[in-house]
N, C-alpha and C positions, 0 to 999 in steps of 0.2 A: 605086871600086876594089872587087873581089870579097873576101870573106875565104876563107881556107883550106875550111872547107867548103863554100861557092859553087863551090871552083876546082879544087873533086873529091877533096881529099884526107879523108879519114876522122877528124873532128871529134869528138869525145865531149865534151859539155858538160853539169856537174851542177852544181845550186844547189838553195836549198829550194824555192825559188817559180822558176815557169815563167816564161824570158822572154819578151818583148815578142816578141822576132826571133830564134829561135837562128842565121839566117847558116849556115843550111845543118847545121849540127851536131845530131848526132843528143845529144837530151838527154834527160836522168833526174833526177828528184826524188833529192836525198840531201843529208844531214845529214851533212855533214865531222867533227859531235864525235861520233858512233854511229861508235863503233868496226867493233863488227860489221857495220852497214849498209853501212859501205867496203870490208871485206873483200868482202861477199856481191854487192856490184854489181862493184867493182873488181879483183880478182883473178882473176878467167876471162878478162880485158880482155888477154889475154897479148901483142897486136902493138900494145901501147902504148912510143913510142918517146921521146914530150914530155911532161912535167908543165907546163904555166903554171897558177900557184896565183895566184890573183888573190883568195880567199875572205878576208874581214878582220870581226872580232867586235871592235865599237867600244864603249865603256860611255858612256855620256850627257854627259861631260863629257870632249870629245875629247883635249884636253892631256891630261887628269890623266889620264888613264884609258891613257896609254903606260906611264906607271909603276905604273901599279894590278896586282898578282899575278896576280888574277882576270883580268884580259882576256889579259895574256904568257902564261899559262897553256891559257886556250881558244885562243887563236890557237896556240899551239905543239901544243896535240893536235889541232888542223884540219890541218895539217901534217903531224904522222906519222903519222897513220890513212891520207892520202892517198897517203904514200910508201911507208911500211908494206905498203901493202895492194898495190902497184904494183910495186915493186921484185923481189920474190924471185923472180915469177912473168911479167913480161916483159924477157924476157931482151935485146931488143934497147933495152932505156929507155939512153936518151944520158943524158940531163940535165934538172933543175929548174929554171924559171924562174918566179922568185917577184916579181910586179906587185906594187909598194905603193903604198899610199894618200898621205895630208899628211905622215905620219912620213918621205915619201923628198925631203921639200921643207925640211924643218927645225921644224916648228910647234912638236914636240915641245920644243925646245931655247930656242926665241925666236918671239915673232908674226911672220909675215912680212911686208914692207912691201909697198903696192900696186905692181904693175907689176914685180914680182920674176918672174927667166926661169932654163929650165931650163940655156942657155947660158953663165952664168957664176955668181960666188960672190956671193952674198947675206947673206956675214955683214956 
């Protein structure tokens, strides 16, 4: 199956390090917690319509580290620098859609058993 920029639509993909494959998306080096750097690449970006935030700042010690200050903290201004910087200045942006990591499975809460599925409840 092609992705979205394979299938011609206008892909903008930023992380710090270059992927493997961007899939067609035109990409740019940027650091989500430099405020300024999101403004100065992202806000001219005016016919951006999607945000999918997939960027996640883990601390070494995956459990603890959901409750740790420091990570909610950098993870929450990876976030609004990205919306911040997106929102006032394209005016057709629908909506955010935010990819999580183990924390959208429960790890955080309890270990997960093997052979746990996205289809049902795991507690």
């Amino acid at each position: 199956m092609q992705s979205y920029g394979e299938r011609g639509y206008k892909v903008i993909a930023v992380s710090r390090r270059k992927p493997l494959n961007p899939y067609g998306a035109s990409w740019h080096s940027l650091d989500l917690s430099d405020e300024a750097a999101c403004k100065a690449l992202l806000s001219p970006l005016t016919g951006i319509v999607q945000i999918v935030f997939a960027a996640l700042h883990e601390e070494h010690n995956l459990v603890a580290g959901w409750l740790e200050k420091q990570q909610i903290d950098r993870n929450g201004l990876m976030l609004r620098n990205t919306v911040e910087a997106v929102a006032p200045y394209a005016k057709g942006h629908r909506n955010v859609t935010i990819l999580q990591g183990p924390k959208a499975y429960g790890v955080h809460v309890h270990p997960m058993r093997h052979g746990a599925r996205e289809d049902r409840d795991e507690d």
